[in-house]
C-alpha positions in Angstrom: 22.9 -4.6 11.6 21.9 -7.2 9.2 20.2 -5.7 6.0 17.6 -7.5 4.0 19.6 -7.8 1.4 22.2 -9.8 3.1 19.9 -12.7 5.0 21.3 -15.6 3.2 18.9 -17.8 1.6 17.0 -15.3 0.2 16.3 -15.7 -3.1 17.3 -12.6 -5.8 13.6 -11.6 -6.2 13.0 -11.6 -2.4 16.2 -9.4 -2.1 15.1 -6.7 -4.9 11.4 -6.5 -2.8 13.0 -5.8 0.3 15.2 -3.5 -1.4 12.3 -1.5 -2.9 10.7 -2.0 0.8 13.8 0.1 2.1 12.8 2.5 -0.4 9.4 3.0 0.0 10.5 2.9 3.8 12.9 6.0 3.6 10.3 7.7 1.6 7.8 7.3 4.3 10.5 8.4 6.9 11.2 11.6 4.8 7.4 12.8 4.5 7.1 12.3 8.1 10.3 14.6 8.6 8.9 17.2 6.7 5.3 16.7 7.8 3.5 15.8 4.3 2.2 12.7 5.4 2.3 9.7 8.3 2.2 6.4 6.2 3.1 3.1 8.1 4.0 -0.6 7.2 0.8 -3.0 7.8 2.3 -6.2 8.9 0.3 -9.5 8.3 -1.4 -11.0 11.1 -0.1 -14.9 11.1 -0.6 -17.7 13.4 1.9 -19.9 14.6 0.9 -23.5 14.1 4.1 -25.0 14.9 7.2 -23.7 17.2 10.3 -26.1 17.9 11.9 -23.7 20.0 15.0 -25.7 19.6 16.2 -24.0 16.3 14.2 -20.8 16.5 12.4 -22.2 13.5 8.3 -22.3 13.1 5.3 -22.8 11.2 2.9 -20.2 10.9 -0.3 -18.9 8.8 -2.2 -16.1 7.5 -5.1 -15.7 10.1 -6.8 -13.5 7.6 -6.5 -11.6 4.4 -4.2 -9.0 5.2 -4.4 -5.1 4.4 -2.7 -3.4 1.5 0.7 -2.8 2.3 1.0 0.7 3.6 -1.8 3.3 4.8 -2.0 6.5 6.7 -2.6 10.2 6.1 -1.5 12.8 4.5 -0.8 16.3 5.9 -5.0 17.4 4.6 -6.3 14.8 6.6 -7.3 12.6 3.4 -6.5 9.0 3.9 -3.9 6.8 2.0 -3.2 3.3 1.1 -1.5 1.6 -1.6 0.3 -1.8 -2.4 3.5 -2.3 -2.9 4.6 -4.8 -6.2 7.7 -5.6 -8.2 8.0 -7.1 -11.4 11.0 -8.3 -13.4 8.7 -7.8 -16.5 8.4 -5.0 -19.3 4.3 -4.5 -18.0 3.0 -4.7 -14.9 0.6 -8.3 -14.8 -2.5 -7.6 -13.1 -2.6 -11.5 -12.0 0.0 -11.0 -9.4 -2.6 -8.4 -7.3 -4.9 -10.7 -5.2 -8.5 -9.8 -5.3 -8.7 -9.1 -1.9 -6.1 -6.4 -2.3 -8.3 -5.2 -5.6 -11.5 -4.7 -3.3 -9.6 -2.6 -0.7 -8.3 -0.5 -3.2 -12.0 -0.2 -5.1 -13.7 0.0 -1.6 -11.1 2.9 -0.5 -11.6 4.6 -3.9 -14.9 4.6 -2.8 -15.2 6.6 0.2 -12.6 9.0 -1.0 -9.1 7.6 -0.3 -6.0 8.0 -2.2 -5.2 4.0 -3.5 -3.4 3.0 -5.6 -0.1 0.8 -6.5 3.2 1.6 -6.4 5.2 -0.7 -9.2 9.0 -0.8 -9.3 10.3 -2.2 -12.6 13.2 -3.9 -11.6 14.6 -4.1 -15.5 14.6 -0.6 -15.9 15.4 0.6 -12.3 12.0 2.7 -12.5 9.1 3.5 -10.2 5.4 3.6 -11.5 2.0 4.1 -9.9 -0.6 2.8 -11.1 -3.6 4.9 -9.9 -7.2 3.1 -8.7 -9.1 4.4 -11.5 -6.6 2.7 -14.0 -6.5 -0.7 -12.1 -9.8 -0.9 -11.6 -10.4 0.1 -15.5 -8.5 -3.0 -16.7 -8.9 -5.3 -14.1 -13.0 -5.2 -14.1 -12.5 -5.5 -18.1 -9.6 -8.3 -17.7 -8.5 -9.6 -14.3 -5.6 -11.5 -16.0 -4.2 -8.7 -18.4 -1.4 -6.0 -18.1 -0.6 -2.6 -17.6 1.9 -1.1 -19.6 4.5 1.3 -18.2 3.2 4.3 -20.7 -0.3 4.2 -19.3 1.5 4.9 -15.5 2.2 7.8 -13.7 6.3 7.9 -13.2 7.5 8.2 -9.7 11.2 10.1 -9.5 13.5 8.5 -7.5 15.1 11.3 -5.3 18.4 9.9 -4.0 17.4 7.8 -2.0 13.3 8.0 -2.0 10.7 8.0 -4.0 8.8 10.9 -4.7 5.2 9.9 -4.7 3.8 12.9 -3.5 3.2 14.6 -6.5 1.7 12.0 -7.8 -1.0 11.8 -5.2 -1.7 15.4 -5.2 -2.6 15.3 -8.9 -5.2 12.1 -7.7 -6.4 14.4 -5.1 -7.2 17.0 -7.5 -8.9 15.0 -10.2 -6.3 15.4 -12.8 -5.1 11.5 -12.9 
């Protein structure tokens, strides 16, 4: 089987995001396992606009603004999406979330689901979220500033997976 990580042409950044995909992917397999939580991939929706059939090659577009990047349930019921970003950087840039992705976050906040963003920090080989309250906090003061990594929540990777789940039970409980 051909792993992400070995399609050629793939650039080195493209590589470490499907990398931390596999990861967040494992993760979501494990909670399933164990019953904590059902959390799927959301694919884009796209459009082909052009298809040569000869070389399996094709154009295609976004039909519309896509979802954030994983959502389900966890084991309570409570609902649960996040986005999924990785930066090469020392803080996490708020200019690389698109606003769409912003106002599904604020708008889940808002009727009681668990959003947020899960941040891998590709320099250090860490894992941060950064909850909706914080985002929202410094993105409605400055869309185009940063997060630092000592005003996230750290995210143990557990060999293998990350551990987010602690994480989103202190959200559910009001103490992040």
């Amino acid at each position: 089987m051909t792993r992400w990580n070995e399609m050629p042409g793939q650039t080195s950044n493209q590589q470490q995001g499907r990398n931390f995909e596999e990861l967040v992917e494992l993760s979501n397999q494990h909670y399933l396992k164990v019953g904590l939580a059902k959390i799927l991939k959301n694919e884009p929706t796209i459009g082909i606009v052009k298809n040569t059939f000869k070389d399996g090659k094709f154009q295609a577009y976004f039909k519309k603004k896509g979802k954030l990047d994983y959502s389900g349930c966890v084991a309570d019921g409570r609902a649960i999406a996040f986005e999924c970003k990785s930066t090469t950087r020392e803080k996490f840039y708020l200019s690389v979330m698109q606003e769409h992705q912003v106002e599904k976050i604020r708008s889940g906040m808002e009727v009681g689901e668990v959003t947020f963003v899960l941040i891998e920090f590709v320099k250090y080989e860490e894992y941060y979220i950064c909850t909706a309250k914080i985002l929202l906090e410094k993105y409605d003061k400055t869309p185009s500033g940063s997060i630092k990594r000592e005003n996230l929540v750290r995210v143990e990777n557990q060999g293998g997976r990350l551990d987010y789940m602690p994480v989103l039970i202190k959200i559910v409980k009001g103490e992040l």
